[in-house]
N, C-alpha and C positions, 0 to 999 in steps of 0.2 A: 246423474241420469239425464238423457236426453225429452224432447220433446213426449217422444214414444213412447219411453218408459215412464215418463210421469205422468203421463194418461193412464195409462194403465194401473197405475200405483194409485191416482187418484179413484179410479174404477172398482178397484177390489178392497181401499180402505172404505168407501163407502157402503158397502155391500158387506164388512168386515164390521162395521159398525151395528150396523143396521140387521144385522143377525144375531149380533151379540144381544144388543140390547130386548129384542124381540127373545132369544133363549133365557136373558137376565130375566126376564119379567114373567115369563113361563115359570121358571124356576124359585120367582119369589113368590110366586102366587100359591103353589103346592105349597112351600113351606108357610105362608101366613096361615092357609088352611090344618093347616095340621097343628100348631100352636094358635087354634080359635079360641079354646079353651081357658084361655089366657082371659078372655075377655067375659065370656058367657062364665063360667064353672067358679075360675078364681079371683073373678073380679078387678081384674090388673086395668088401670088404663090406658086407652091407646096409644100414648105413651112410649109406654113401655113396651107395648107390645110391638108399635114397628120398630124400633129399636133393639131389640132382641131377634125378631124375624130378617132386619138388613144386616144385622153382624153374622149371621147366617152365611150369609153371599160370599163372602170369601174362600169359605172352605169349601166351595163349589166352581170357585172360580178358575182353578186348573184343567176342571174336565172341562168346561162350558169354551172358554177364548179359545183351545186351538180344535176343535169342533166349531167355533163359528168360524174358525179361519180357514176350517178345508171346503168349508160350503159357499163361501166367500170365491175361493180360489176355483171351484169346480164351477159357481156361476158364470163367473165373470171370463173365462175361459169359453165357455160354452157360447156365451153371449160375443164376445168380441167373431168369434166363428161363424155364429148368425146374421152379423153385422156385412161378414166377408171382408174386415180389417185384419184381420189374420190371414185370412186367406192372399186380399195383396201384399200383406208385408213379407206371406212367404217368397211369394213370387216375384217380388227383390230381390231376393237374394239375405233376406236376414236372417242370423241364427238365431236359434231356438233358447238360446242363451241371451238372447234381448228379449225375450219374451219370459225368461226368469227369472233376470234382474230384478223387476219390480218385484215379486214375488217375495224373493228372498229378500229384501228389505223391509218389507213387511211382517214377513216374517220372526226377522232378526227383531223388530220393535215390539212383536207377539211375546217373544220371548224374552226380551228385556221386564215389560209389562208382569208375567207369567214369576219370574228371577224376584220381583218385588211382592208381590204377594205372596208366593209363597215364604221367603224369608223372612218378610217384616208384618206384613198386613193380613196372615191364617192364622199367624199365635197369638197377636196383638187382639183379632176379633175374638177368637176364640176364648179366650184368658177373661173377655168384657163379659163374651154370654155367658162364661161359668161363673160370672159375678152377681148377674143376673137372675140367675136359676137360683141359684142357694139364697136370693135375696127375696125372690118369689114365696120358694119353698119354706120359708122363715118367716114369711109375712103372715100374720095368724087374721090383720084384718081382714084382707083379699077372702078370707075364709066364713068372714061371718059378717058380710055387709047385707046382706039380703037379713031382718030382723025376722019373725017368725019362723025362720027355716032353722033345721038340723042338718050338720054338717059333722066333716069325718075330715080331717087332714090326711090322714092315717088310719089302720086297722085297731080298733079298738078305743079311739078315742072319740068321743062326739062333746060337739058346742051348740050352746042355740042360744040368742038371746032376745029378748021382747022389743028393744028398740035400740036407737044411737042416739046420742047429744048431739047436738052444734058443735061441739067442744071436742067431739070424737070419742066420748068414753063410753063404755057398754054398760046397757041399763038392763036388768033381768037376767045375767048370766049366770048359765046352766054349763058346768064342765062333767064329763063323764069319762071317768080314765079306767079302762079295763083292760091298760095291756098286758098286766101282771095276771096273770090268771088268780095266784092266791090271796091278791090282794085288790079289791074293788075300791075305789075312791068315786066319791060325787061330791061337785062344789058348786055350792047357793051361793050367790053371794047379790048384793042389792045395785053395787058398780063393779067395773073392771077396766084397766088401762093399759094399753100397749107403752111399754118402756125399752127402748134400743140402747143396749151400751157396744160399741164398735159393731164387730159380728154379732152380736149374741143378743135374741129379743126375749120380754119376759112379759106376761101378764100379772098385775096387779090388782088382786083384788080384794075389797073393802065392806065391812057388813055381808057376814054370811055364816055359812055353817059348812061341817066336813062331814060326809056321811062314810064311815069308813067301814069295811064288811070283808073279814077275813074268811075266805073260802073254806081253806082248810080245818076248821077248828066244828067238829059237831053242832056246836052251838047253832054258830051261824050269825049269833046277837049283831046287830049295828050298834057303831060305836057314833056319836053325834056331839063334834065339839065345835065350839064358836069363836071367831077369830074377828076380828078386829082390822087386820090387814092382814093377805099371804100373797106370798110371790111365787110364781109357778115358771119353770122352765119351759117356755116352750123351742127354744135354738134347734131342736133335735127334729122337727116336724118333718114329715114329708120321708120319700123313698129312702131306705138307707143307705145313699148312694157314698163314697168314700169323695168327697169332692176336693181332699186337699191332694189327694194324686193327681198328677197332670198329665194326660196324654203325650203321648210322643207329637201328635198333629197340631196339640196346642201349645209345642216347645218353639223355641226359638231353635235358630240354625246351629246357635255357639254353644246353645245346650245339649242338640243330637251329635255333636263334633265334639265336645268334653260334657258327657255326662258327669254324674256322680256317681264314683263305683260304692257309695254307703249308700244309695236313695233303696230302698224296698222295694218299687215301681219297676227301677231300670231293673234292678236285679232279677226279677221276676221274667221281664219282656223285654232282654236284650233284644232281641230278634226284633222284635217290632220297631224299636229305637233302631235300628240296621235299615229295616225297609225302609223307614220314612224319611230316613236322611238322603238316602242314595236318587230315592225316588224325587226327592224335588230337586236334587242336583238333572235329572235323565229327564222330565219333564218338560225343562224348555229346548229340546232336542226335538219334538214332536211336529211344531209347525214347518221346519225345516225339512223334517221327512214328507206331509202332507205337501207341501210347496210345490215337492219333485215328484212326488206321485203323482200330484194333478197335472204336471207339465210332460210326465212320464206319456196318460193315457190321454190327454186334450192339448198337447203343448202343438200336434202335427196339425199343420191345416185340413181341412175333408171339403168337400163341397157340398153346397148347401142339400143338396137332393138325398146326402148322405142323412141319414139318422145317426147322432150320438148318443143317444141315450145308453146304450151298452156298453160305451167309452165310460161314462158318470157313474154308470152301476159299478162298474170294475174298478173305476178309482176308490170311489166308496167303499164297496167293498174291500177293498184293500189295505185301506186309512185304517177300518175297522179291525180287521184281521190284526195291523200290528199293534193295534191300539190296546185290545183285548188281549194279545200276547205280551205285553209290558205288564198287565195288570198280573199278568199268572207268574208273572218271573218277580215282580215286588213281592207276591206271596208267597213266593216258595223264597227266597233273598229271607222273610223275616223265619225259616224255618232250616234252612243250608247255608249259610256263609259263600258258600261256591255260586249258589246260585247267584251272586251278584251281579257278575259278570254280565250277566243276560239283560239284566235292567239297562244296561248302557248299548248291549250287543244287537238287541232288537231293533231299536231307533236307529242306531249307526248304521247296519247292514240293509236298514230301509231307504237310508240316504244315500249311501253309495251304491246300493241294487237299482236306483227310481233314474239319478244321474249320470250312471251308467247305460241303464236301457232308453234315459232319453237324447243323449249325444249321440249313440247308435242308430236311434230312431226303431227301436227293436219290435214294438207294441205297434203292430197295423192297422187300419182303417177299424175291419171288419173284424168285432170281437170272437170270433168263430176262428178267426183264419189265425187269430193270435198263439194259438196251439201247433197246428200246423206249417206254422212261416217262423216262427219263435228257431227252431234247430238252425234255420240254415243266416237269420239276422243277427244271432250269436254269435254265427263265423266268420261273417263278415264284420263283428265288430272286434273279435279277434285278430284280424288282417290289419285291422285301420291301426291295434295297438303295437302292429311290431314290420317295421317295411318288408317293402319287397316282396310281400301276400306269404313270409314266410313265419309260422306259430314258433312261441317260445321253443318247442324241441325241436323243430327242423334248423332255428338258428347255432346249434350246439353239435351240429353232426357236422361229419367232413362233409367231402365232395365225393360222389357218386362213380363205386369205383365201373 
């Protein structure tokens, strides 16, 4: 790249940064808010909690970078115009092809960027916070550090205990198991200890008594035995969420490229294992379409007295439109096999429809006139594609008898 172009490449990486990071932080802040819980409810420390809230960021970071990359490209476009650096460089004599040089290099880096995260750095995080969740969900202390209080991990079970040790053991514990409907259990006991073997955690506890009360049985009688030590399973706490299945989003690339035709998962949601793959192959296709979009509607010099703002709405708009139409062709791709096609078809026919009508120079000053002037800037970029102002089927006939 020249002088020119790395201004300009300097101009929209900073601007490219400086929106990401501002959308990064937008976007961590909802999700910190939404896993608060974490901190107030189950007691997790913070920690853990922004650590589970930043492994987050990745699986967000496909829609987030080429969205700051179109707003990037529509700034700094806009801006170089207000500048009226664009406007002399047209009137050089420079093509509009130095002016998207930078672009597409940026681009290209977008989607380098875009190529690593999605293949190594969405399954990789993702795979950590499913480590994290079931590590939560499992922790029965997070549950009962607040002493006086009653607590429910789950429907039908409650804890409470009178205070904690130094030592971390639970003094006064109260277990209350009523998931069985015909079978009621309550456990006294004097201590209790959280015991972790690999996955699986278990309370321990010492001095007490089992109040046990069969439903079913007229009686009704409680039974009341005295134990010495019991171990109680708690591994099962929390939603009964299946957590050894792995999403397709939190597989790696080699595993949506060679599933397991035994796994029960894939079997289930080929389809899905279809989107997801196709889809972050077609993903970093995006900022390459936005590049030429924004060079499509703001790549022409205007004069200053001009207003562009209907140039930025129509790019945008536009960005959006095919953005929103990839997402509808991923979801019908995990429900048609046919549909696949479209996942790649959309991005590509954006790049060669944006490229096309910007070497043309098809998209006019004035968003209005863009309807009206559009017919006949077509035919003229028709003439430019075949000499002699003659179209593909007049080069195919004789001569005029």
């Amino acid at each position: 790249m020249d002088l020119f172009s790395r201004y300009i490449f300097r101009q929209a990486a900073g601007s490219f940064l400086l929106i990401l990071l501002t959308l990064t932080a937008i976007v961590w802040l909802a999700t910190a808010l939404s896993r608060l819980e974490l901190l107030t409810a189950q007691g997790q420390t913070v920690f853990v909690f922004l650590k589970m809230t930043m492994l987050a960021l990745p699986n967000l970071f496909a829609l987030i970078a080429p969205n700051a990359f179109l707003l990037s490209c529509l700034y700094t476009l806009n801006r170089l115009n207000g500048d009226s650096e664009l406007i002399a460089m047209t009137a050089s004599g420079t093509s509009i092809w130095r002016f998207a040089t930078p672009f597409l290099v940026l681009a290209a880096l977008v989607s380098l960027l875009i190529i690593s995260v999605n293949f190594y750095v969405q399954p990789w995080s993702m795979q950590k916070l499913r480590s994290y969740v079931v590590q939560v969900r499992t922790d029965l202390i997070s549950q009962v550090l607040r002493p006086g209080h009653f607590s429910s991990p789950e429907r039908g079970l409650t804890f409470h205990i009178r205070d904690r040790a130094l030592n971390g053991d639970l003094l006064g514990l109260l277990v209350h198991d009523a998931r069985k409907p015909e079978q009621v259990l309550s456990f006294l006991a004097e201590r209790g200890r959280i015991v972790k073997v690999d996955e699986n955690a278990y309370l321990t506890m010492t001095n007490g008594h089992i109040h046990r009360r069969e439903t079913k049985k007229d009686e009704g009688d409680v039974q009341i035995v005295k134990f010495d030590q019991y171990i109680f399973d708690i591994s099962s706490f929390g939603p009964k969420t299946a957590f050894k299945e792995v999403k397709p989003r939190a597989r790696y690339i080699g595993e949506l490229l060679y599933p397991d035709p035994n796994d029960p998962y894939y079997q289930k949601r080929k389809g899905k294992f279809r989107a997801e793959l196709h889809n972050r192959f077609a993903t970093p296709l995006y900022p390459f379409a936005y590049a030429l979009i924004a060079i499509m509607f703001l790549g022409g010099a205007h004069t200053v007295r001009q207003s562009r703002l209907g140039s930025v709405l129509a790019a945008f708009s536009f960005s959006v439109a095919v953005r929103v139409g990839g997402l509808i062709a991923m979801n019908l791709s995990a429900i048609h096999a046919s549909a696949v096609i479209l996942v790649y078809a959309i991005p590509l026919g954006a790049i060669v429809l944006a490229a096309v009508a910007a070497d043309g120079r098809l998209i006019p000053i004035g968003w209005a006139g863009a309807v009206t002037d559009l017919p006949s800037r077509l035919g003229s970029a028709v003439k430019r594609l075949w000499p002699n102002n003659a179209g593909p089927a007049d080069q195919h006939r004789g001569p005029a008898q």
